[in-house]
N, CA, C and O of each residue as an XYZ file, in Angstrom:
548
protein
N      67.528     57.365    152.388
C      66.131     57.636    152.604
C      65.365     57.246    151.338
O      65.677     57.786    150.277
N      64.229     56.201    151.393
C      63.945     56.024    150.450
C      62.289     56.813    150.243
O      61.569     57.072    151.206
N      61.948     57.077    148.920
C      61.138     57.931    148.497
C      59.759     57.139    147.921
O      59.972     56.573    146.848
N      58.388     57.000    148.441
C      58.028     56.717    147.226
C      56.717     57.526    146.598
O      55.786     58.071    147.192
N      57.012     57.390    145.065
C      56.488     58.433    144.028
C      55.850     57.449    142.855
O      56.347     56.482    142.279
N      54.835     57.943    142.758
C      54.075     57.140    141.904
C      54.199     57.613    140.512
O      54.083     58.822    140.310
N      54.386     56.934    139.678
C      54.629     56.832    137.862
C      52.901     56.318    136.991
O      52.392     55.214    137.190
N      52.459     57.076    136.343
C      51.529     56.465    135.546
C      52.189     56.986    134.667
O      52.871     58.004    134.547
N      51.734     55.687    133.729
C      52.151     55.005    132.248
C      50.941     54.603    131.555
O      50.098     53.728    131.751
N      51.155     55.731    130.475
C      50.400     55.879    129.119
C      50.301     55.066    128.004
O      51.412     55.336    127.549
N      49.841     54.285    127.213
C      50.344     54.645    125.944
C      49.236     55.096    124.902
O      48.093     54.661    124.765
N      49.959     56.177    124.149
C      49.454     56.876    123.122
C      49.735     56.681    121.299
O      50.703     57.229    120.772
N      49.056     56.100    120.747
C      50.078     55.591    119.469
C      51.267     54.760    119.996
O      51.306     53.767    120.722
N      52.358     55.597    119.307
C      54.072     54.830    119.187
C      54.303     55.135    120.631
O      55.310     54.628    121.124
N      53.472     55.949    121.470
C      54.752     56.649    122.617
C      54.211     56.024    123.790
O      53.029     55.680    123.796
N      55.038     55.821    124.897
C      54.652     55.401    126.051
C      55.185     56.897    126.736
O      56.271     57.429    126.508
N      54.182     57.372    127.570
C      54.371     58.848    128.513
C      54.003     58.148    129.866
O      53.255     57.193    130.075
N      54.756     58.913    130.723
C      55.146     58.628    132.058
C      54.972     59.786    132.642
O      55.613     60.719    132.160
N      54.250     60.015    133.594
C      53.353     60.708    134.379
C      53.657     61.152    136.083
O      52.973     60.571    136.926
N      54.628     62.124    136.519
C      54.782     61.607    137.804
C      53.981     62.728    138.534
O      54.455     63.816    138.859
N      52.689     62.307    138.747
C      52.023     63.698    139.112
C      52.234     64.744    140.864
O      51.592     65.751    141.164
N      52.968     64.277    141.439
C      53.571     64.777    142.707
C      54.753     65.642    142.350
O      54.946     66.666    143.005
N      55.593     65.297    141.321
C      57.103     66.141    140.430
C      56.253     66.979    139.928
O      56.451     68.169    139.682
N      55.078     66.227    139.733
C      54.677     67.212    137.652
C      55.908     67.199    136.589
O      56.438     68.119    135.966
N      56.156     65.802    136.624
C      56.911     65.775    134.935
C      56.468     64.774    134.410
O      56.160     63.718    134.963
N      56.402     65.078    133.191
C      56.242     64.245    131.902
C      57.122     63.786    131.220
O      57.782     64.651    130.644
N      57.546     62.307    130.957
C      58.220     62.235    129.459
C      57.794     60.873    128.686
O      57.295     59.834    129.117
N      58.206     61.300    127.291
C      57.868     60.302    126.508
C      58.729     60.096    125.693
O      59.669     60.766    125.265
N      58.118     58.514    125.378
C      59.496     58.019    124.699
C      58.612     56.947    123.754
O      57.413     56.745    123.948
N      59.405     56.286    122.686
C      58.645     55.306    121.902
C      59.100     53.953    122.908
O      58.188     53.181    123.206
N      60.807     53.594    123.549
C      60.483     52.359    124.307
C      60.422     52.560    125.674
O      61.137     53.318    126.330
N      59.180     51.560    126.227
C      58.588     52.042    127.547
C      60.159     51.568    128.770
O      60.105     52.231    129.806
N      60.908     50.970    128.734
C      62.073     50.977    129.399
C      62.983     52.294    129.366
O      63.641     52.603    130.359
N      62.991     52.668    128.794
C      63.768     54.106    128.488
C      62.907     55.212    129.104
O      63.358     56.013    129.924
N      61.642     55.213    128.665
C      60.605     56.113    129.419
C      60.946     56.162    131.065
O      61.348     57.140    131.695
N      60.730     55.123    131.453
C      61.033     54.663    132.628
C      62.068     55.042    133.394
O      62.003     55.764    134.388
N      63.323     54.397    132.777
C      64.546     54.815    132.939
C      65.044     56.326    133.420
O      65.857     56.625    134.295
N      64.083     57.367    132.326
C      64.287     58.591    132.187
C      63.629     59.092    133.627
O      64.287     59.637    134.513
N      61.924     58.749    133.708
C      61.473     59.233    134.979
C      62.289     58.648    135.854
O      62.774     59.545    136.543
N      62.705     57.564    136.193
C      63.384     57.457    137.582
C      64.546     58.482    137.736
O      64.633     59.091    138.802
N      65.466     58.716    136.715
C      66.329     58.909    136.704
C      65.830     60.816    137.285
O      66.035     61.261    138.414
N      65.295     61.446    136.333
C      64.642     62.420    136.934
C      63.526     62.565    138.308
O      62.890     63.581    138.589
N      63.504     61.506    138.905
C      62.787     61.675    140.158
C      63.940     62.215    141.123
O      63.911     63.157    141.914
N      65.135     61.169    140.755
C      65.958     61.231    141.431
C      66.616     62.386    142.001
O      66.822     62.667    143.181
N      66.961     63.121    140.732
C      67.500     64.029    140.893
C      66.577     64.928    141.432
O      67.192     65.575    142.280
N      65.235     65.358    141.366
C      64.751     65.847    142.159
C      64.570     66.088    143.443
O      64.395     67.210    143.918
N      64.620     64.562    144.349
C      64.093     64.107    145.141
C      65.878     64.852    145.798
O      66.044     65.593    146.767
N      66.994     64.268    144.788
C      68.570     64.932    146.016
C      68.411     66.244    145.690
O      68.759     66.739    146.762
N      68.076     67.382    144.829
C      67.704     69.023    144.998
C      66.989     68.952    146.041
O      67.635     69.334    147.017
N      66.097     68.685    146.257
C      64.816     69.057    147.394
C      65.617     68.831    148.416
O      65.859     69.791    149.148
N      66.245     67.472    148.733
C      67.091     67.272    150.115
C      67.903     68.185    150.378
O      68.092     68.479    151.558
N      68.663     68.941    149.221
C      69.745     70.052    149.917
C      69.398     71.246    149.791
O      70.271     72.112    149.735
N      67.987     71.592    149.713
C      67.633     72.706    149.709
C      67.687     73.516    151.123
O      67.187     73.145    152.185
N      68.499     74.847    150.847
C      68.755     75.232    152.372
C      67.445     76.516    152.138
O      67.181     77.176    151.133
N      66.879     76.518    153.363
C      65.706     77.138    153.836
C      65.969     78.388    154.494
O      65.197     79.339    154.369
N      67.213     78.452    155.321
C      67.956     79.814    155.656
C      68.147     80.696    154.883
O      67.844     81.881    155.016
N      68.917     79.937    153.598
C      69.658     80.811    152.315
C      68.117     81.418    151.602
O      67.848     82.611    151.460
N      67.444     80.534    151.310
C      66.259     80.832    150.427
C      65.581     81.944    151.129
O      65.482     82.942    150.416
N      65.041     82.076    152.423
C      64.848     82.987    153.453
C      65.404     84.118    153.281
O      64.632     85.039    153.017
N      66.761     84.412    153.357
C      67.629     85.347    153.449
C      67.659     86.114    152.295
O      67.633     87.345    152.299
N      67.731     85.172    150.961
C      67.772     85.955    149.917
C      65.883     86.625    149.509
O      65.659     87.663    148.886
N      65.004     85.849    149.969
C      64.014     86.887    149.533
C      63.722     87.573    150.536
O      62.681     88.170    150.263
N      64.183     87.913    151.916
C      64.318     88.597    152.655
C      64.751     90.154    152.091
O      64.145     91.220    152.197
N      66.072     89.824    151.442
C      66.965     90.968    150.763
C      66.408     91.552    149.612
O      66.557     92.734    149.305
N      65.693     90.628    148.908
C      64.889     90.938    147.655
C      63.740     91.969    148.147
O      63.579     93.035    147.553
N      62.741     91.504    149.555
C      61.970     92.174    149.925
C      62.400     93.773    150.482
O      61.885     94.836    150.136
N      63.260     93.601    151.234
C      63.558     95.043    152.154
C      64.320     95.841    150.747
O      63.600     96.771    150.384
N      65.347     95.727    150.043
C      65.154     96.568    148.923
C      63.935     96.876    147.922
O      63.942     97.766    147.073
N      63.182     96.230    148.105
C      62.107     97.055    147.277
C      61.352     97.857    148.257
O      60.946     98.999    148.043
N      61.168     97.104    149.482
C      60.262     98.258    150.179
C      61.507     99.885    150.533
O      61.174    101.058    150.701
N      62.770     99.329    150.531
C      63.675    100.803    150.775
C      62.947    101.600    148.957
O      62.256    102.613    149.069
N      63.152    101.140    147.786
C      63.057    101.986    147.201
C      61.177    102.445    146.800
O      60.654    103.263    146.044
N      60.759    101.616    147.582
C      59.143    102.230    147.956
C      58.890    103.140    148.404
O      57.955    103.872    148.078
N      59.819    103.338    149.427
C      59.972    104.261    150.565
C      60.411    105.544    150.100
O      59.851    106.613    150.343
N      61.590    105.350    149.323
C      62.194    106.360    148.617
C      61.290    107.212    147.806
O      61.039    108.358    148.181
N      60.674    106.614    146.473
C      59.630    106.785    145.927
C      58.772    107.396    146.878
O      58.937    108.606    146.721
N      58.437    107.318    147.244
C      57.272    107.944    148.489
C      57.840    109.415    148.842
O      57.327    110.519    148.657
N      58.608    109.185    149.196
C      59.277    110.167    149.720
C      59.656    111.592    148.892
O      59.526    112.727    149.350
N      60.086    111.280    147.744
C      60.290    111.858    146.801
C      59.259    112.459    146.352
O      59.088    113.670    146.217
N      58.276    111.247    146.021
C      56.884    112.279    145.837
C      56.002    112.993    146.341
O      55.084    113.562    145.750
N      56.309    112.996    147.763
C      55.349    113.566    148.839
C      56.332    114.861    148.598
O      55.731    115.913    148.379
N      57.851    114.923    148.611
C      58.590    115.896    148.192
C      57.611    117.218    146.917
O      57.028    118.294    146.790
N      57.988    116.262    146.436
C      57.705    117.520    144.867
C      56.173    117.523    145.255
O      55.880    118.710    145.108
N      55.054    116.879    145.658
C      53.816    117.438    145.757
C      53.673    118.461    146.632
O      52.851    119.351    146.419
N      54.643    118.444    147.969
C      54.410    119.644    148.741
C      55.264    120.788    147.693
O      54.769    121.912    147.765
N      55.972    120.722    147.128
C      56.260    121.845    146.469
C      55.595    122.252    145.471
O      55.379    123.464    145.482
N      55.121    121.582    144.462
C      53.875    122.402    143.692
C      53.022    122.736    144.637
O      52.665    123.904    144.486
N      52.392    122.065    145.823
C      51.546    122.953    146.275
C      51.832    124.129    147.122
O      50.935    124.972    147.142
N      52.860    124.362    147.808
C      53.114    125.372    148.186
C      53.452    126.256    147.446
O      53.390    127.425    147.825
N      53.944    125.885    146.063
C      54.038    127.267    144.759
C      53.147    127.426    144.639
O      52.956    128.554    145.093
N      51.872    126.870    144.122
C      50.565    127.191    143.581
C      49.871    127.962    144.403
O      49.133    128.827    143.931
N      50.012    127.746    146.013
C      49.273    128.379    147.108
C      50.229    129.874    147.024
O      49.461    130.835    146.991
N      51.821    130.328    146.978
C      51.849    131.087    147.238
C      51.851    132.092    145.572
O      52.307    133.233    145.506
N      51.412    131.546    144.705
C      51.154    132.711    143.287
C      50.006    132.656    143.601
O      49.395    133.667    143.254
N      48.942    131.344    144.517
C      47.420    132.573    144.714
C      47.483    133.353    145.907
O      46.424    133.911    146.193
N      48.435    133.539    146.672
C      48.315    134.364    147.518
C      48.366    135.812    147.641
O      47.719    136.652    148.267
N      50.259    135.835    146.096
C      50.781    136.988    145.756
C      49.311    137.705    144.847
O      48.765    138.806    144.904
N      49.094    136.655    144.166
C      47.752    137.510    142.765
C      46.408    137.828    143.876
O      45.574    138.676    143.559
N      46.313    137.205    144.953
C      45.288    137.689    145.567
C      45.676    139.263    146.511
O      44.955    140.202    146.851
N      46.780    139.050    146.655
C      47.261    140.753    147.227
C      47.287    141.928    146.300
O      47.109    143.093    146.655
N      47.565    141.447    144.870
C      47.852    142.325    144.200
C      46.131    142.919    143.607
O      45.753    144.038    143.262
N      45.447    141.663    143.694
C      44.235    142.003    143.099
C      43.804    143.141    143.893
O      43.590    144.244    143.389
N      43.610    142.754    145.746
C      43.292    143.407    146.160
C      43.585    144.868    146.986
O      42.797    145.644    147.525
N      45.148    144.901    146.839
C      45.911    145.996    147.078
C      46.590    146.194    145.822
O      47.774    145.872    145.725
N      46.071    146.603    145.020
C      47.081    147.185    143.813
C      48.051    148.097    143.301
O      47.552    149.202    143.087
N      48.842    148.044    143.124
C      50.059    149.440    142.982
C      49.663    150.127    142.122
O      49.225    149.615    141.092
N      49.710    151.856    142.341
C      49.589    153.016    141.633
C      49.442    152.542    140.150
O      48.266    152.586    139.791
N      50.303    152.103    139.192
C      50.424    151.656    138.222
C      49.437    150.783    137.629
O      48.992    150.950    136.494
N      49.069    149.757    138.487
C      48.314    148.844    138.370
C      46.602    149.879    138.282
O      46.012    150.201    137.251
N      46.285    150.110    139.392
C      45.157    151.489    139.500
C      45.139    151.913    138.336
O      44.156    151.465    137.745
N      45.753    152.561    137.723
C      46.163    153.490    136.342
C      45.729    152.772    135.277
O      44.924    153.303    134.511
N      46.178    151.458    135.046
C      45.931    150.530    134.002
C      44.500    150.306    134.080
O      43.669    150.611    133.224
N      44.297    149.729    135.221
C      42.516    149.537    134.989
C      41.594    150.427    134.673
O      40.648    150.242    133.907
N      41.994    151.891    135.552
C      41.133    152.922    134.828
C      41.091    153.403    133.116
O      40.209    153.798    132.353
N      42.315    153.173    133.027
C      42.028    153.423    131.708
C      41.194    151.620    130.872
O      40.066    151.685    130.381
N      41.820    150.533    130.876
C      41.082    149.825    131.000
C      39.422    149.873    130.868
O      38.760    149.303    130.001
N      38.861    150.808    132.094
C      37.710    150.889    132.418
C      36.837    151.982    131.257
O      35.694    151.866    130.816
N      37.829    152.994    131.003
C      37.225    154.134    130.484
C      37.536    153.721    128.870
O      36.871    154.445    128.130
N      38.298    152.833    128.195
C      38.238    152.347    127.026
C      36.370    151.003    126.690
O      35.707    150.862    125.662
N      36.215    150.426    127.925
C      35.088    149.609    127.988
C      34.051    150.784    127.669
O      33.259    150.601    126.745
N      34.022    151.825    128.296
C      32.685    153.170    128.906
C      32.738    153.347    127.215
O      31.882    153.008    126.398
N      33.801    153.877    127.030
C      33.632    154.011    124.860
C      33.494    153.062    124.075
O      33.293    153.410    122.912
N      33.539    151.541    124.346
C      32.891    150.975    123.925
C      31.633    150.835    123.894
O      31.002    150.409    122.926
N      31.079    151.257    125.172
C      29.368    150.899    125.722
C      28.922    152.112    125.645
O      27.863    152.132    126.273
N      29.220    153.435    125.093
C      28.563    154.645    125.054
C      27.367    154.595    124.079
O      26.476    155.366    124.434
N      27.044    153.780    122.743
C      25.959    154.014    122.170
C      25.055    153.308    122.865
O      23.883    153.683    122.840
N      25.347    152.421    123.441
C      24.350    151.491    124.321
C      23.512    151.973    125.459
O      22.391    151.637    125.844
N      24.513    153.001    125.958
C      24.163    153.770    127.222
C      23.210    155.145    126.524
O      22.171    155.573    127.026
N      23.629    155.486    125.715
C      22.931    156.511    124.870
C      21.395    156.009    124.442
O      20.305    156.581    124.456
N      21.786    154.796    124.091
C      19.896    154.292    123.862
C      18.937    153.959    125.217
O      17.777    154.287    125.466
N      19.823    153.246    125.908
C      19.311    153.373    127.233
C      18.914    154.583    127.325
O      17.691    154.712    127.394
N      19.593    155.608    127.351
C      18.962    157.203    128.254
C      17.172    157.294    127.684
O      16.007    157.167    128.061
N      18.200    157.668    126.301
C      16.650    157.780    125.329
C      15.250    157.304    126.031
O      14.217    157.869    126.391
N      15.907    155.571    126.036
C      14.397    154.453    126.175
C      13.787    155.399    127.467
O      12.723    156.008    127.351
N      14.645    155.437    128.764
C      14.543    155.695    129.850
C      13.480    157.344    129.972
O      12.506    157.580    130.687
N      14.191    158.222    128.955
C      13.417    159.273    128.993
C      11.902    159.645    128.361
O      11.186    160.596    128.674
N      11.582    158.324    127.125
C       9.986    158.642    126.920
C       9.297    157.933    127.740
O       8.069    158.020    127.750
């Protein structure tokens, strides 16, 4: 099967460059026969890679490349939808427990705040004392 591929030829100073803009390669050389030589010689080999390139295999392998990343996408996903339902179901059930306790409190708990409460009242007693005063002239 014959191929044809076009060569432009440079010259720059000492070098003759050879141009095969369909490959995209370049080479240069100081004698333009050798330049030459070289691009054909590298067309060539291009031109028999490309011919035995199998399209199944190439297929198959980024096929395999693809479905393992989407499996460990998946995974990932998974995992994290994991641990987010579990912080949120911890977080929901310590506001649930602190919201029972706030509002049903154990004997103990009762006890603490009153005193709590009646340490604030002796803090705020001169305050309340001037209040009366103001209140009574």
């Amino acid at each position: 099967m014959q191929h044809s591929v076009q060569i432009l030829v440079k010259k720059v100073n000492d070098l003759f460059i050879c141009h095969v803009p369909s490959l995209s390669l370049i080479i240069k050389d100081k004698d333009l026969d050798v330049a030459i030589r070289q691009a054909n010689s590298k067309i060539s080999n291009n031109l028999s890679s490309n011919q035995s390139f199998d399209l199944t295999s190439f297929i198959r392998d980024r096929f395999k490349k693809f479905s393992v990343a989407i499996t460990v996408s998946t995974l990932l996903a998974i995992v994290t939808y994991s641990l987010l339902v579990q912080i949120i179901d911890h977080r929901y059930l310590r506001f649930e427990r602190k919201t029972i306790e706030a509002l049903n409190p154990t004997p103990e708990k009762q006890q603490e705040r009153i005193i709590r409460f009646e340490k604030k009242l002796d803090e705020l007693k001169p305050y309340i004392n001037i209040l009366k005063r103001l209140n009574h002239d």
